[in-house]
DSSP file (Angstrom, degrees, kcal/mol; ACC not computed):
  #  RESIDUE AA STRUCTURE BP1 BP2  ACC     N-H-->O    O-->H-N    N-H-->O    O-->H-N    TCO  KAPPA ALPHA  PHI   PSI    X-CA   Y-CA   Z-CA
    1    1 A X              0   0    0      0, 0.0     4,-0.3     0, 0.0     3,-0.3   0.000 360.0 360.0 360.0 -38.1   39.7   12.5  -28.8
    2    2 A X    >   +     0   0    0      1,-0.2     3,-1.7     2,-0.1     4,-0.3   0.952 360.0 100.3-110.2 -54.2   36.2   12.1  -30.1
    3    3 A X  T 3> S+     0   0    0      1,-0.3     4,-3.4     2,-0.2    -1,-0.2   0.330  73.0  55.4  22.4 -78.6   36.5   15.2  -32.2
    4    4 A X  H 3> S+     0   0    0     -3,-0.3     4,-1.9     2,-0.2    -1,-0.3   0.881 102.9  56.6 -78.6  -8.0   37.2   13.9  -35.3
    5    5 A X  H X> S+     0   0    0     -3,-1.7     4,-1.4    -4,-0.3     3,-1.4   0.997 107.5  56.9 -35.5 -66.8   33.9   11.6  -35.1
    6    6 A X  H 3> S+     0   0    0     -4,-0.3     4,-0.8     1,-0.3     3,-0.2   0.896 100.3  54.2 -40.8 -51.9   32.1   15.0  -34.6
    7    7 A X  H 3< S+     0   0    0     -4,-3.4    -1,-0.3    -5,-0.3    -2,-0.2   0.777 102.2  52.3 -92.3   2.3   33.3   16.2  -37.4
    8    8 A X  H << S+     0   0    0     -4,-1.9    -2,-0.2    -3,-1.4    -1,-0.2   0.845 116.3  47.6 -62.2 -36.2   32.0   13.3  -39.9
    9    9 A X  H  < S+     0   0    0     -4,-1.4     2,-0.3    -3,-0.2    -2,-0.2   0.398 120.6  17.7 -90.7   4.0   28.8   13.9  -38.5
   10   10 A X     <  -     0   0    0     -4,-0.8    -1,-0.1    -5,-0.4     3,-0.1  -0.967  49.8-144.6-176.1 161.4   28.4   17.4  -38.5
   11   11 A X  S    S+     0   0    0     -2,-0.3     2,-0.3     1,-0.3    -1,-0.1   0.577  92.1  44.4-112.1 -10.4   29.8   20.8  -40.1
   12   12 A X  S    S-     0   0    0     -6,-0.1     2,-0.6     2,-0.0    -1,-0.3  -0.930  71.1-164.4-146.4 122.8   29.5   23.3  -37.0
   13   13 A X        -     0   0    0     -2,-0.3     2,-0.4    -3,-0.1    -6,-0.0  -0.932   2.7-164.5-128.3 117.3   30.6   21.9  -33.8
   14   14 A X        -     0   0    0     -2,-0.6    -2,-0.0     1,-0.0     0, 0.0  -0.903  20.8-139.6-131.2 101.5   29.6   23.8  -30.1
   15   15 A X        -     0   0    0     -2,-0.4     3,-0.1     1,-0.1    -2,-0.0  -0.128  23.3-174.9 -45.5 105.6   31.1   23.2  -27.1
   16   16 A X        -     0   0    0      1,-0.2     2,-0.4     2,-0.0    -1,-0.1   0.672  41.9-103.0 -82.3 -31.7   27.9   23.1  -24.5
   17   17 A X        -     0   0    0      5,-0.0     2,-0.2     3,-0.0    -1,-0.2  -0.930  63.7 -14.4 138.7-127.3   29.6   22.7  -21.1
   18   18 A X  S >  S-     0   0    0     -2,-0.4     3,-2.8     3,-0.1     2,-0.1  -0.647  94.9 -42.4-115.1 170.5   30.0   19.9  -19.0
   19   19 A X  T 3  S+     0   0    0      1,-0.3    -1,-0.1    -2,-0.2     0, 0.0  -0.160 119.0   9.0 -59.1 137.6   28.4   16.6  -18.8
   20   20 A X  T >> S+     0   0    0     -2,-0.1     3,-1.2    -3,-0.0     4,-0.6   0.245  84.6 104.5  53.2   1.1   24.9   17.0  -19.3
   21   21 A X  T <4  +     0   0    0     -3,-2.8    -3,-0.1     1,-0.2    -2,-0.1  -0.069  68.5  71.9-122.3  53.3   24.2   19.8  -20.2
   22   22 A X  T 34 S+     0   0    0     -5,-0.1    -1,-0.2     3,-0.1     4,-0.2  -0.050 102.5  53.4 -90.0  11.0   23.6   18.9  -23.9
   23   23 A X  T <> S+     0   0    0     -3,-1.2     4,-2.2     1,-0.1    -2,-0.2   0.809  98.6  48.0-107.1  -8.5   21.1   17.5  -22.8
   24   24 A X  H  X S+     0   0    0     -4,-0.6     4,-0.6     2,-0.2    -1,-0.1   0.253 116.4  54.6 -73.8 -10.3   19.6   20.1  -21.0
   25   25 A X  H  > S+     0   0    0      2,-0.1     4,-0.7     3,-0.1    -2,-0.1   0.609 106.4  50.8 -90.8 -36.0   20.4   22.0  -24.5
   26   26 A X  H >> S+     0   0    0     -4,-0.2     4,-2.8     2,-0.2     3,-1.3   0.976 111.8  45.3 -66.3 -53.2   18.5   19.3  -26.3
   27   27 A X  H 3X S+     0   0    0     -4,-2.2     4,-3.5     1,-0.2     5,-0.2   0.921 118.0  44.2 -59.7 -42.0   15.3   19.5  -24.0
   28   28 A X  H 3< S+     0   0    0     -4,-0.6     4,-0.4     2,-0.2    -1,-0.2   0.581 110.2  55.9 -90.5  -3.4   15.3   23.4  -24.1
   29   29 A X  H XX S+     0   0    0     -3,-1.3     3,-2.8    -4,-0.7     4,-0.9   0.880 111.6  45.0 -86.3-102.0   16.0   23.3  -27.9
   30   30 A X  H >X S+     0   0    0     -4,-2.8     3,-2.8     1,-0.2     4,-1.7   0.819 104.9  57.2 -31.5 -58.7   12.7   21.1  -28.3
   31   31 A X  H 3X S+     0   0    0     -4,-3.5     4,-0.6     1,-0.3    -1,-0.2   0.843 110.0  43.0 -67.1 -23.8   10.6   22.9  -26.3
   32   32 A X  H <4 S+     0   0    0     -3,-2.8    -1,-0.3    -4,-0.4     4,-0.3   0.709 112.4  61.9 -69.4 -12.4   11.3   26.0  -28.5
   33   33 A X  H <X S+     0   0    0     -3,-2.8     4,-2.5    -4,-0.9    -2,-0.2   0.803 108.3  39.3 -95.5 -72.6   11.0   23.5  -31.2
   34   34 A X  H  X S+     0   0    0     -4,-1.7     4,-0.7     2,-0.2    -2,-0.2   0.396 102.7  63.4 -80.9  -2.6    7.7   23.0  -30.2
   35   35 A X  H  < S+     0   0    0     -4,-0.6     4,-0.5    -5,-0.2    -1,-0.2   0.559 102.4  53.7-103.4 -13.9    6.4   26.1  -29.4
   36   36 A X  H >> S+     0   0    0     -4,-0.3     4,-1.8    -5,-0.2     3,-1.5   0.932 100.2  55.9 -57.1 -70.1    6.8   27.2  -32.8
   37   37 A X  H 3X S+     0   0    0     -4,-2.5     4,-2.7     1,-0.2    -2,-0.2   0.999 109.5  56.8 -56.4 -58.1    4.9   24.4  -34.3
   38   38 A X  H 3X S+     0   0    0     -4,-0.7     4,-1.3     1,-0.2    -1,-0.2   0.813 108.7  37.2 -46.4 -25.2    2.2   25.8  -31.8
   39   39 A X  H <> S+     0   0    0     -3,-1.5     4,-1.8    -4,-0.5     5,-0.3   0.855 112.2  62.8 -93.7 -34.8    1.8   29.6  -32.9
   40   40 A X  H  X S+     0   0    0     -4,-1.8     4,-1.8     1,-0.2    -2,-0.2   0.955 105.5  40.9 -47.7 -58.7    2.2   28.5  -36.3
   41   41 A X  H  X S+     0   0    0     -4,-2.7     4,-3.2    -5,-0.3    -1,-0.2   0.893 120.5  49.0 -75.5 -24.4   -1.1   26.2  -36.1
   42   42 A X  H  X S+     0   0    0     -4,-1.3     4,-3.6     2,-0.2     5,-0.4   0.999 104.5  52.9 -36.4 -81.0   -2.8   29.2  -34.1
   43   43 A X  H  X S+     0   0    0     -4,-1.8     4,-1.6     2,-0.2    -2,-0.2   0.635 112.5  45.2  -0.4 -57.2   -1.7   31.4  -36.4
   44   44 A X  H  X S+     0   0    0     -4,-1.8     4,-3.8    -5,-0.3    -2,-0.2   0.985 112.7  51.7 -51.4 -77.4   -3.6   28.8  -39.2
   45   45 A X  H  X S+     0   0    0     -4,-3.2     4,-1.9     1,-0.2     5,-0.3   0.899 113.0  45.0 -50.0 -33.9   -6.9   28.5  -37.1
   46   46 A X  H  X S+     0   0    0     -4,-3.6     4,-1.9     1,-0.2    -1,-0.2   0.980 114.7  46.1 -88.1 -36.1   -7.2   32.4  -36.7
   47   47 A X  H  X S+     0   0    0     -4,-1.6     4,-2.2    -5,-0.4    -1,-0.2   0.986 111.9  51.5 -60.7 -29.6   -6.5   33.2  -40.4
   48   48 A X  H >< S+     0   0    0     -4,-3.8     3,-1.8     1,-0.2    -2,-0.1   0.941 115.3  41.8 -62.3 -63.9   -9.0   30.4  -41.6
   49   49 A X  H 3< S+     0   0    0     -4,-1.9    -1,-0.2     1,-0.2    -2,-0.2   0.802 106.9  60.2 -56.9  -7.8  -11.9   31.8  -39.2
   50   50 A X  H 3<        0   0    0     -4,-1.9    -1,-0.2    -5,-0.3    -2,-0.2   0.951 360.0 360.0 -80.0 -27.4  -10.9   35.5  -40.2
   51   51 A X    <<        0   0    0     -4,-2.2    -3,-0.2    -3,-1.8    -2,-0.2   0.173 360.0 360.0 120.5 360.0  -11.9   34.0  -44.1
């Protein structure tokens, strides 16, 4: 039913499970999200202090 909505808003569409757990896909999604942006500015601070 809602299908073709999905597919005006987006070009690759993935069947998660049952209710909830896209959102439990979203959260675990951020957090990888965010743990990226974190080695990435490590990554920065120890190349600036190696020079």
């Amino acid at each position: 039913i809602v299908k073709p909505l999905f597919e005006l808003m987006g070009k690759n569409i993935t069947l998660v499970g049952g209710n909830g757990d896209g959102q439990t896909t979203k959260v675990a999604n951020q957090i990888i999200v965010a743990l990226n942006i974190q080695a990435v500015a490590e990554a920065l601070l120890f190349a600036s202090k190696a020079g």
